[in-house]
C-alpha positions in Angstrom: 43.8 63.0 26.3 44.0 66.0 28.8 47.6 66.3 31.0 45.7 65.5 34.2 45.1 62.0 33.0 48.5 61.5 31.6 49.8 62.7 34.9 47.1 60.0 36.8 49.0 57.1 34.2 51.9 58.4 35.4 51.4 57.9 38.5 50.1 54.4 38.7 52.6 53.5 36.4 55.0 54.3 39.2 52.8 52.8 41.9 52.9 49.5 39.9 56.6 50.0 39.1 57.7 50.1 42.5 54.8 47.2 43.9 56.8 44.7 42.2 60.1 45.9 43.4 58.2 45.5 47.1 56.9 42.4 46.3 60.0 40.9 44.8 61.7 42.2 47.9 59.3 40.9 51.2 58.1 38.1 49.0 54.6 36.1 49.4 52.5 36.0 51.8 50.3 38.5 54.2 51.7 41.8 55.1 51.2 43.9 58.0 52.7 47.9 58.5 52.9 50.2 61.2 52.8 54.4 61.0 53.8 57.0 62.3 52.6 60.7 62.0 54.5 64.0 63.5 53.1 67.9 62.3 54.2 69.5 59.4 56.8 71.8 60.7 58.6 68.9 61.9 59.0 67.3 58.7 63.2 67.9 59.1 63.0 66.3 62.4 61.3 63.5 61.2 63.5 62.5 58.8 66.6 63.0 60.9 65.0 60.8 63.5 64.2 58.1 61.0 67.9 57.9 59.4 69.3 58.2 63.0 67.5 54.9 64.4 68.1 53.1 61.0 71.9 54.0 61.9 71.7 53.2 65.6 69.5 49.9 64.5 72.1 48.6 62.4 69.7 48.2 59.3 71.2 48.5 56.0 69.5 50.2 52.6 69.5 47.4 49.8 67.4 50.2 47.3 65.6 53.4 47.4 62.4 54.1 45.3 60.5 57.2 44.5 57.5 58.3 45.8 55.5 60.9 44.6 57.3 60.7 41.5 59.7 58.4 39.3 62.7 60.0 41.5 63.3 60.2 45.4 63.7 63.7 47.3 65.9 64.9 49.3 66.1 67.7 51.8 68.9 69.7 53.8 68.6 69.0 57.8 70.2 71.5 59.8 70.3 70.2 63.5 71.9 73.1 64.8 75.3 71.2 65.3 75.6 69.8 61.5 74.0 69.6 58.0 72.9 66.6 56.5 71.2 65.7 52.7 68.3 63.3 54.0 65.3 61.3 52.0 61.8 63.2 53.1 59.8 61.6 49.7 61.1 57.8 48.6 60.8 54.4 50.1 63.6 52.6 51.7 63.7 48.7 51.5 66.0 47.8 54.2 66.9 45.0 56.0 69.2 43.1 58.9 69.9 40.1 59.4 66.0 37.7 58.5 64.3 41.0 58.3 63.1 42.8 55.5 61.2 45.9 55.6 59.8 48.3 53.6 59.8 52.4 54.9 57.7 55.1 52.7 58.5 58.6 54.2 56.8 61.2 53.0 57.4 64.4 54.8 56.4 67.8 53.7 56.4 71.8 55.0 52.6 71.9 54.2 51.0 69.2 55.2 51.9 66.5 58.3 54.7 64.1 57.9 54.7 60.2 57.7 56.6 57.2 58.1 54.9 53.7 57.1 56.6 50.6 57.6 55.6 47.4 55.8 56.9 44.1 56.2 55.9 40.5 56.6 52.5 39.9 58.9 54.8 37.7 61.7 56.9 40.4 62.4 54.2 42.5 63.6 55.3 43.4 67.1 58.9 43.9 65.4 57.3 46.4 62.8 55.4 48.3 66.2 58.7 48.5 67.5 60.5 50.3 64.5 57.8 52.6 64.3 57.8 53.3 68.4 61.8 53.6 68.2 61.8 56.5 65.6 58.5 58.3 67.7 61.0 58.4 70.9 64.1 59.6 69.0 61.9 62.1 67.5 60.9 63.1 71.0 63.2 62.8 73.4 66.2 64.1 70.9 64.6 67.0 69.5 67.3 69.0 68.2 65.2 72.3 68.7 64.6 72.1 72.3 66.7 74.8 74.3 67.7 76.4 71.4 66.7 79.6 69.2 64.4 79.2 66.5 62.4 81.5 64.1 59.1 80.0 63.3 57.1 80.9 60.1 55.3 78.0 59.2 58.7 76.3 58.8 61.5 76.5 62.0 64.8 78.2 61.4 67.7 78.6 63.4 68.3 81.7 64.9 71.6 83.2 65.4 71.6 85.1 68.5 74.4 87.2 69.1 75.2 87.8 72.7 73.5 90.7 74.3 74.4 91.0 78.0 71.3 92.3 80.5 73.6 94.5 81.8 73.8 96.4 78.8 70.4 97.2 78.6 69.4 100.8 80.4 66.7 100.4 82.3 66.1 101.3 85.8 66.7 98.0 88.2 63.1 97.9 89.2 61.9 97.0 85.9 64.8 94.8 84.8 64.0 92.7 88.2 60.0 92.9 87.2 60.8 91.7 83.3 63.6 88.6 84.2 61.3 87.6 87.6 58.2 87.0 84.9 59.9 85.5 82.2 63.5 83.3 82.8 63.9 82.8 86.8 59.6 82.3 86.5 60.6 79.3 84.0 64.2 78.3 85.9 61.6 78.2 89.4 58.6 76.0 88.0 59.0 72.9 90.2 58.6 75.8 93.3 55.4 77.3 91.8 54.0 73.9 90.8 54.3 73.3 94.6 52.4 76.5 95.4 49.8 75.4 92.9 50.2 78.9 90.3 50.0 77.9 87.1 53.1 77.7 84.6 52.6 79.7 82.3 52.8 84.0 82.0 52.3 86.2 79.8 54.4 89.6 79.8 53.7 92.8 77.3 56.0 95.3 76.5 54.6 98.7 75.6 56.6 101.2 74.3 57.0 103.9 71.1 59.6 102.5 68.8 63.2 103.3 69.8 62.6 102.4 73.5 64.5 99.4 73.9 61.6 96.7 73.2 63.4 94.7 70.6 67.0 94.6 72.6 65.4 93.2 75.8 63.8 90.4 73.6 67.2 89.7 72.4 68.8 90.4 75.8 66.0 87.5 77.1 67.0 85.1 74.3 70.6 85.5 74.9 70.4 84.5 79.2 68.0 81.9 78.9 70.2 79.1 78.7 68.4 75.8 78.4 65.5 77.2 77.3 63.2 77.0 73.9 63.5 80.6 72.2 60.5 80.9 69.8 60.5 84.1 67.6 57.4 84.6 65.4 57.0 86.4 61.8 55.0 89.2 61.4 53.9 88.4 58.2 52.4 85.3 59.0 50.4 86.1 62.4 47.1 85.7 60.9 47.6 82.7 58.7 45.1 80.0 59.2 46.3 77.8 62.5 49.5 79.7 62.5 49.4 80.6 66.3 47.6 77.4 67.2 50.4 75.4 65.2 53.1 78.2 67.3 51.7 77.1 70.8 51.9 73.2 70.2 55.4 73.5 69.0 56.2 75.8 72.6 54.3 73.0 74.3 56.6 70.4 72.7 59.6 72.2 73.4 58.7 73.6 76.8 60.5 74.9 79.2 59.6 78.1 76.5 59.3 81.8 75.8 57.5 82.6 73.0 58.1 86.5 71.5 55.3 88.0 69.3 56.9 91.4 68.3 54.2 94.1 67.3 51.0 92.4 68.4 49.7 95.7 67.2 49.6 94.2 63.5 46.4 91.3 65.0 45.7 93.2 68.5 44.1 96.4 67.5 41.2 97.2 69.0 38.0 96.1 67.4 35.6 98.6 68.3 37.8 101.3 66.7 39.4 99.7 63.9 37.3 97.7 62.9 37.0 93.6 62.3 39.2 93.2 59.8 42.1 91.0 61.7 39.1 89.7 64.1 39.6 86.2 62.9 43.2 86.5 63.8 43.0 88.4 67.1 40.1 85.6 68.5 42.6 82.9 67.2 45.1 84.8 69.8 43.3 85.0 72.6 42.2 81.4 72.1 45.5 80.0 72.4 46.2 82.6 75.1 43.0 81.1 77.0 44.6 77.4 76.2 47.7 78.3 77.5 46.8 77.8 81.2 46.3 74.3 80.5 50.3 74.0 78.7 52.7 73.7 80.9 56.0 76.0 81.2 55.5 78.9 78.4 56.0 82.5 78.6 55.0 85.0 76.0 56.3 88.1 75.8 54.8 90.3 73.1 55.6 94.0 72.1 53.4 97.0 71.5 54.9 100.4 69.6 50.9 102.2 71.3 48.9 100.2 74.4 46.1 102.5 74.0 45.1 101.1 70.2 45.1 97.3 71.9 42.3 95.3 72.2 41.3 95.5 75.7 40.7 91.5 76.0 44.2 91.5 75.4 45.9 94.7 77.4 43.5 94.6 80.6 42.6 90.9 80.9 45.3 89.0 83.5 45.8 85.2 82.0 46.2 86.3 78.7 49.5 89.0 80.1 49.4 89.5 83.5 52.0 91.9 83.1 52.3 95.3 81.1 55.5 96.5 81.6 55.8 101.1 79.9 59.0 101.4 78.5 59.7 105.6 78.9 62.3 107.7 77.4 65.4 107.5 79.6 65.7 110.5 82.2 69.3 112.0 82.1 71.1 109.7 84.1 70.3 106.5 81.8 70.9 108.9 78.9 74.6 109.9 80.1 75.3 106.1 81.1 73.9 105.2 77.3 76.1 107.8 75.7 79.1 106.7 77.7 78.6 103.0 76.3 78.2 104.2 72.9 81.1 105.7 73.3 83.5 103.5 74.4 85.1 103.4 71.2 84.5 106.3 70.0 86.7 109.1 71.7 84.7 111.7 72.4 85.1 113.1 75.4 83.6 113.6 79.0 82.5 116.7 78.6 81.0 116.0 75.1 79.8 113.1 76.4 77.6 115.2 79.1 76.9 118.0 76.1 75.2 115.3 74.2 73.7 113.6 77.6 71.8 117.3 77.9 70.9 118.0 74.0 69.0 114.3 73.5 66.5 115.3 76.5 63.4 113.0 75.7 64.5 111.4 73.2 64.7 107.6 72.6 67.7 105.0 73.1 67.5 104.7 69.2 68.1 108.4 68.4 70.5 108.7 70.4 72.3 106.2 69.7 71.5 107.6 65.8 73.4 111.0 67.0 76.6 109.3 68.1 76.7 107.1 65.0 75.8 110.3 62.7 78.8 112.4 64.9 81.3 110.1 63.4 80.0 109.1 59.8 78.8 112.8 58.8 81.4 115.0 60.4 83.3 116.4 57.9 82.5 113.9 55.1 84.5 111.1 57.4 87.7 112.5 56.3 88.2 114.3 60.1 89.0 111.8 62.8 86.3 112.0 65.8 89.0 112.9 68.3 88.5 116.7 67.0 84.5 117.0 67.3 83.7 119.9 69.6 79.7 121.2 70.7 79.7 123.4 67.3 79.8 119.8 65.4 77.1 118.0 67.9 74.7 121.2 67.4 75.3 120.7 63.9 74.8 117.1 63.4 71.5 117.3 65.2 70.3 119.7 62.7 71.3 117.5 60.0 69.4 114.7 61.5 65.9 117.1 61.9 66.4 117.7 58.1 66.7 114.1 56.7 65.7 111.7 59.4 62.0 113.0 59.6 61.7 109.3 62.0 64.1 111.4 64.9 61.9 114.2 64.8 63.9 116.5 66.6 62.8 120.0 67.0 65.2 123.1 67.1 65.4 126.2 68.1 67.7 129.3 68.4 69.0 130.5 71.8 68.0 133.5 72.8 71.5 135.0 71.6 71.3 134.1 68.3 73.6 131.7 68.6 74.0 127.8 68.2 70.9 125.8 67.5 69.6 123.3 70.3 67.2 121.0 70.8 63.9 121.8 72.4 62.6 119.8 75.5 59.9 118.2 73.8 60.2 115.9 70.5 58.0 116.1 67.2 57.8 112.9 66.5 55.3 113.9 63.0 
């Protein structure tokens, strides 16, 4: 006999196994049951919710069965405030006081999550009432709202650490621009629902790499208090129903902002690259479309080169009414940046300024690459940073051009012969 049919004996052996232990448990007679169904990536939520009314219900657990196989399952719960071992595959029989019920929960990251409730056909309104209870824990206590979470099929708990806005260089117009589409356009809602403009934006941040795209998301994340932080996974944007699964959980958990980081990897444009992440890209801009209809979401996605975007995505308003260029920092922002990197770091004014001048059009990033490379290269570490003079800021430079290709730095020799420096443009090959 071939494994699959032991496996199908197996399995109504179990079936039969645990039908008696039911039937010894509810007794004769007719049986009704109730059920209730939640989406896969809220299997830990529905579990938590399930064991949190039988607790707040006063029902006791006379014996657990398996479900799917001879043994029950178990699965770690993090709610963001604790961690708890809780049944996601087994049936419960429980009971208080004349009641006797039976609960099968079967809950699971790939497919949509269940709870059935059988029990005797009188308590029917009684069996509607379990069912409803652990639906409106599930909802209205849904440890994931206002909080940061990664989502890649499954959700996972970010941990944020605090990055003030103030931190960020940027001139003030755009810093007004980016916070007035994204948290004070979500903290204002019941003013624009009174104006009639829908809730819901969509921001994009276009940029080369090293321009500060990444730290605003973070600086976003870490001011919008009481709001849903949603960060997607690169590596699973075009997955079948990944983004349509990504919007009905920011739906769910609304007041949201939802952060796609390098759109580029679905968003390229079609007509010159070709259709291979087509099915992905429509997927996008059908949600996108959808959105107008949600209530309360923000998207803000990043871009390393606008120009390769589709153009249904970077010129169409409703899918991101805003693109937002982030430049190189002019030498002001530059000299502010270097003095926060080097607040403990004691380098000073003067070689503050020197470095200020030398990092002309280059990137937050690389410069803040130079002030880390100033203190982990000079002199094999063995020199305190107190002592670095120009001499050791031209030099570190040039070791950067020679094995950080990414910095791209291009030097030159005054017309003295003398120290290298750092031409005004960049070669970023």
């Amino acid at each position: 006999m071939e494994a699959t049919d032991w496996s199908e004996i197996r399995r109504k052996r179990l079936q039969r196994k645990n039908q008696t232990a039911i039937d010894g448990f509810l007794g004769k007679g007719r049986r009704t049951n109730g059920v209730g169904i939640l989406p896969r990536y809220y299997c830990e939520l529905f579990t938590w919710a399930l064991h949190r009314y039988l607790e707040r219900e006063g029902w006791t657990t006379v014996s657990t069965l398996g479900y799917h196989g001879p043994e029950s399952v178990y699965i770690d719960v993090n709610t963001g405030d604790e961690i708890g071992n809780l049944l996601m595959d087994g049936q419960m029989l429980i009971e208080k006081c004349d009641s006797r019920f039976v609960v099968t929960i079967d809950v699971n990251p790939r497919c949509h999550g269940s709870v059935q409730v059988e029990g005797p056909a009188e308590k029917k309104k009684e069996i509607a009432a379990f069912v409803a209870g652990v639906m409106a824990i599930a909802e209205n206590e849904n440890f994931y709202r206002g909080k940061k979470i990664e989502f890649a099929g499954r959700i996972r708990f970010l941990n944020v650490k605090d990055k003030s806005w103030d931190s960020i260089i940027l001139d003030t117009e755009t810093k007004v621009e980016i916070k007035a589409n994204t948290i004070i356009f979500l903290k204002r809602s019941e003013l624009w629902n009174k104006y009639g403009i829908p809730l819901r934006r969509g921001i994009l941040l276009a940029g080369e790499p090293g321009t500060g795209k990444t730290v605003i998301c973070k600086a976003l994340m870490a001011e919008a208090s009481g709001i849903t932080c949603i960060t997607t996974s690169a590596y699973t944007l075009d997955a079948d129903e990944y983004l349509t699964e990504l919007y009905e959980l920011a739906e769910g958990l609304s007041p949201c902002l939802v952060f796609i980081e390098d759109i580029d990897l679905i968003g390229q444009n079609r007509e010159e690259f070709g259709y291979q992440r087509g099915p992905a890209l429509l997927s996008l801009l059908s949600v996108l479309d959808g959105i107008e209809e949600k209530k309360e979401i923000v998207t803000i996605a990043t871009t390393n080169c606008l120009e390769k975007l589709d153009k249904a995505l970077s010129e169409r308003p409703l899918r991101f009414d805003r693109v937002i260029r982030l430049s190189r920092p002019d030498f002001e922002q530059r000299r502010e940046l270097v003095r926060r990197l080097c607040q403990r770091i004691p380098l000073g004014e003067a070689l503050q300024e020197y470095v200020a001048c030398k990092t002309d059009d280059c990137t937050p990033a690389q410069i803040q690459e130079v002030i880390h490379s100033l203190v982990i290269e000079q002199d094999g570490g063995e020199s305190a940073p107190s002592i670095l003079s120009k001499h050791d800021i031209d030099h570190v430079v040039s070791r950067i051009n020679g094995k950080n290709r990414h910095l791209g730095f291009t030097i030159s020799t005054n017309h003295d012969g003398n120290k290298p420096e750092i031409a005004s443009t960049i070669n970023l090959a």
